[in-house]
C-alpha positions as CSV (number, residue, x, y, z in Angstrom):
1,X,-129.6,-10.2,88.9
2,X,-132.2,-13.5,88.9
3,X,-134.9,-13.1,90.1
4,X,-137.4,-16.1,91.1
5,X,-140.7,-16.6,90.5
6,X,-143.2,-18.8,92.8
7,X,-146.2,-20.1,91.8
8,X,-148.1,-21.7,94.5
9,X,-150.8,-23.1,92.3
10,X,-151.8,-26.3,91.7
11,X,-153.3,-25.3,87.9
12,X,-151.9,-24.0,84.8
13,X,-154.2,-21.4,85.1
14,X,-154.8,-17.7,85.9
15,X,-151.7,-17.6,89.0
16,X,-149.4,-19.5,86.3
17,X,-150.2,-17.1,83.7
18,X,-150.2,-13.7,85.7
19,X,-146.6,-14.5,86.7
20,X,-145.0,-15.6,83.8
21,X,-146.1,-12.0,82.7
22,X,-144.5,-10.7,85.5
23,X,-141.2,-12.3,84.4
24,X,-141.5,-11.2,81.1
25,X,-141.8,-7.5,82.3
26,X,-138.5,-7.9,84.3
27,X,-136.8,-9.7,81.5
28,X,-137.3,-6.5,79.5
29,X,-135.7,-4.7,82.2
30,X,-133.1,-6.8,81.9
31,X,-133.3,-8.9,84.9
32,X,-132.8,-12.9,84.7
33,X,-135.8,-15.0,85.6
34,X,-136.6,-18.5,86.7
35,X,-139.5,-19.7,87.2
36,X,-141.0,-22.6,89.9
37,X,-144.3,-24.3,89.7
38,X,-145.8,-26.5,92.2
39,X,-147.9,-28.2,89.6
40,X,-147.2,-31.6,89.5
41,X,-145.1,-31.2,92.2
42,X,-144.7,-33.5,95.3
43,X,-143.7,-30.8,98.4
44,X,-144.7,-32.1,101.8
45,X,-145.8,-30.0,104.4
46,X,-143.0,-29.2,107.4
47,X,-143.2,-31.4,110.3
48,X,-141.3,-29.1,112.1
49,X,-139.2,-32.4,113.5
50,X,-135.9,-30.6,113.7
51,X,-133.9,-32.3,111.8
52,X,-132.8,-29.8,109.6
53,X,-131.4,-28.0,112.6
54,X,-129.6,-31.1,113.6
55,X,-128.6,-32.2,110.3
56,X,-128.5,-29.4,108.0
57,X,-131.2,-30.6,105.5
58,X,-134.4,-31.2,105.6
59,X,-135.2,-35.3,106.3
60,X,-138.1,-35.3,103.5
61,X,-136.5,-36.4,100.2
62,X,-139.1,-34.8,97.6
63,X,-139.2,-31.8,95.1
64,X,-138.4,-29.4,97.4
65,X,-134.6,-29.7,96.7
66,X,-135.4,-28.5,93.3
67,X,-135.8,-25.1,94.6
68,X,-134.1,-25.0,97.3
69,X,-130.8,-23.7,95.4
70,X,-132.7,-21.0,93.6
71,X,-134.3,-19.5,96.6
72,X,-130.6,-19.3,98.0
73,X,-129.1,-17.8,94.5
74,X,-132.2,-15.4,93.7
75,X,-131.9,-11.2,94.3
76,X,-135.1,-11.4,94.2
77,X,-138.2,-13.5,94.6
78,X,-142.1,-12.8,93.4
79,X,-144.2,-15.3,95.1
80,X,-147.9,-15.4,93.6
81,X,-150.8,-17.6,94.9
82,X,-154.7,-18.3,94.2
83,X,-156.6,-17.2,96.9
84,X,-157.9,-20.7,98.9
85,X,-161.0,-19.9,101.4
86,X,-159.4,-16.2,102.2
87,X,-155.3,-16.8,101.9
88,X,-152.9,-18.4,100.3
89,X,-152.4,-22.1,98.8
90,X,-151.1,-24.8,100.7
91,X,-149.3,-25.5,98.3
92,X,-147.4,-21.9,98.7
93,X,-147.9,-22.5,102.6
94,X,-145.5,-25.8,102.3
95,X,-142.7,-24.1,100.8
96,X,-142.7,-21.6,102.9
97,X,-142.1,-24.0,106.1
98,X,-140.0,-25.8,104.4
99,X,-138.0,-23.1,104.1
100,X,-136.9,-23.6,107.7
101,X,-134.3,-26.3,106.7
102,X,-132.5,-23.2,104.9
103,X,-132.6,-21.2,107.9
104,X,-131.1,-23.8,109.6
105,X,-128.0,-23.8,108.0
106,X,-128.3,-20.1,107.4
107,X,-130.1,-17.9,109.6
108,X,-129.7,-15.1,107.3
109,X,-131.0,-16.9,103.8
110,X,-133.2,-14.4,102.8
111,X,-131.7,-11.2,104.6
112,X,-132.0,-7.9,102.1
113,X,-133.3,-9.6,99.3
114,X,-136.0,-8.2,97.5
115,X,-139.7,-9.6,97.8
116,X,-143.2,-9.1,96.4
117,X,-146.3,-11.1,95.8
118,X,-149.3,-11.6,93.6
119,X,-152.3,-12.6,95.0
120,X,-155.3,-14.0,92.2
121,X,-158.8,-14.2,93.7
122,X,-162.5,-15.7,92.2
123,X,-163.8,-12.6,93.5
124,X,-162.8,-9.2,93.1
125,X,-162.6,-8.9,96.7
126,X,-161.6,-12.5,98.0
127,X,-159.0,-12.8,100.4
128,X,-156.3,-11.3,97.9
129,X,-154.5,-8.8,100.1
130,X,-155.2,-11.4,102.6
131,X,-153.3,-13.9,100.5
132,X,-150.7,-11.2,100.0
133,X,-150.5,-10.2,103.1
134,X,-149.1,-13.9,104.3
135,X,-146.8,-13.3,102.1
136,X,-145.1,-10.4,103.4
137,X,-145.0,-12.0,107.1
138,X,-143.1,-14.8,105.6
139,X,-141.0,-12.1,103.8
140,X,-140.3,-9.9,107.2
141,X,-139.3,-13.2,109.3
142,X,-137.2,-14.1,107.1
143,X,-135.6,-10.7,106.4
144,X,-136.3,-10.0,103.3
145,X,-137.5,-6.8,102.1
146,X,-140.8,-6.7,101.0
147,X,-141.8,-4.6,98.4
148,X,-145.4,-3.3,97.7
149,X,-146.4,-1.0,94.3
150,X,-148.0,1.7,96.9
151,X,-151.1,3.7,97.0
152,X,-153.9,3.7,94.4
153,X,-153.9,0.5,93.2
154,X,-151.7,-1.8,94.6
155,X,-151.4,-1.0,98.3
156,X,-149.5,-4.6,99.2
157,X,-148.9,-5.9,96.1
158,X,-150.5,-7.1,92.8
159,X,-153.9,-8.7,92.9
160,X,-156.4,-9.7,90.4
161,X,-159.5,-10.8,89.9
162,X,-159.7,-14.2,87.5
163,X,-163.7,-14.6,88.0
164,X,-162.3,-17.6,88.5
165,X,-161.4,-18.4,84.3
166,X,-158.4,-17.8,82.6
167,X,-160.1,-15.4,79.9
168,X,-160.9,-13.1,83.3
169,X,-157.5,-12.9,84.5
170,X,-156.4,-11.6,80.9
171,X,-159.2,-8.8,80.8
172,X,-158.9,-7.7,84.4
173,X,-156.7,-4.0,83.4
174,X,-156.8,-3.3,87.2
175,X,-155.3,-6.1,87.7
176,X,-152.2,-5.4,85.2
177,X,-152.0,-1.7,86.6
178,X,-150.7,-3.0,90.2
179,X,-149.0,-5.0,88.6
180,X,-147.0,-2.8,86.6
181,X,-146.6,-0.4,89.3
182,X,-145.7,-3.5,91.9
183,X,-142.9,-4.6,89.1
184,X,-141.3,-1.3,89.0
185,X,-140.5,-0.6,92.6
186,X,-139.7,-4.1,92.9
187,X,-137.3,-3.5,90.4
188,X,-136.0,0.0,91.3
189,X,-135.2,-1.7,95.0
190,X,-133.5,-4.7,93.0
191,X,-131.5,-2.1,90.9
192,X,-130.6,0.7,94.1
193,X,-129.4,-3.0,96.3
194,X,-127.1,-3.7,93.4
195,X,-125.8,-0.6,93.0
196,X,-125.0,-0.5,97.3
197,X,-122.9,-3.8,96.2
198,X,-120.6,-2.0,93.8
């Protein structure tokens, strides 16, 4: 099973690093990862023009087709943003909407796949379940099956606190413990879905 990872931040900082580790836990449970960065990017925002819907692809020619396949290939997808003034990136935002071109061709795209998110906040309490909680609309409209690590800790999803450095981000052990706990029901769904398809 591959699962995706998003990165909707602009740095190679604490949201790059705090998901790579999140792969890395799910590649010693044996899952297949890929990661996607938007640094360095060029993604433009939707301009909800519908011509994907009259076409079939989207009419904006940039990096966006890079992940387009993956997003359609992927069990499972971790999406994980900064928080920007109280949600997520727009960087994040953007592929999001640009999803819509998938939808277009098929409505069903994301339908029972498995979805969580990690939110990375300046503050200890700065918009992260906020952040997350974006996040989990776009997973629900899409129908995907979003996927939280449950009371005590990590009530939406994984959040941390970077005080905004990189060096914060590493020492923040609340921050690790919803991860962990986020990771393995995210993987226990991804694992009972593949067992339904045997």
């Amino acid at each position: 099973m591959v699962v995706l990872g998003i990165c909707g931040s602009p740095r190679k900082q604490a949201t790059d690093y705090v998901l790579r580790e999140a792969l890395q836990l799910l590649e010693e449970k044996n899952f297949e990862t890929e990661f996607f960065g938007v640094r360095g990017k060029n993604i433009s925002p939707c301009k909800h023009c519908d011509y994907c819907i009259r076409e079939g692809h989207c009419i904006m020619k940039d990096d966006m087709y890079e992940i387009y396949p993956s997003i359609k290939d992927a069990e499972g997808i971790i999406m994980a943003t900064p928080v920007y003034n109280g949600g997520l990136s727009a960087q994040l935002k953007s592929i999001m909407d640009r999803c819509r071109a998938l939808g277009a061709v098929d409505y069903d795209f994301l339908r029972f796949k498995v979805g969580m998110a990690i939110a990375v906040g300046g503050d200890r309490i700065g918009g992260q379940e906020l952040a997350i909680q974006q996040i989990m609309t776009f997973y629900i409209l899409t129908g995907a099956i979003p996927v939280s690590g449950g009371a005590f800790g990590a009530n939406l999803g994984a959040n941390f606190w970077s005080q905004d450095t990189l060096q914060g981000v590493k020492e923040d052990e609340e921050g690790f413990k919803s991860l962990r706990k986020t990771i393995k029901r995210f993987a226990l769904f991804l694992e009972n879905f593949e067992l339904e398809k045997d």
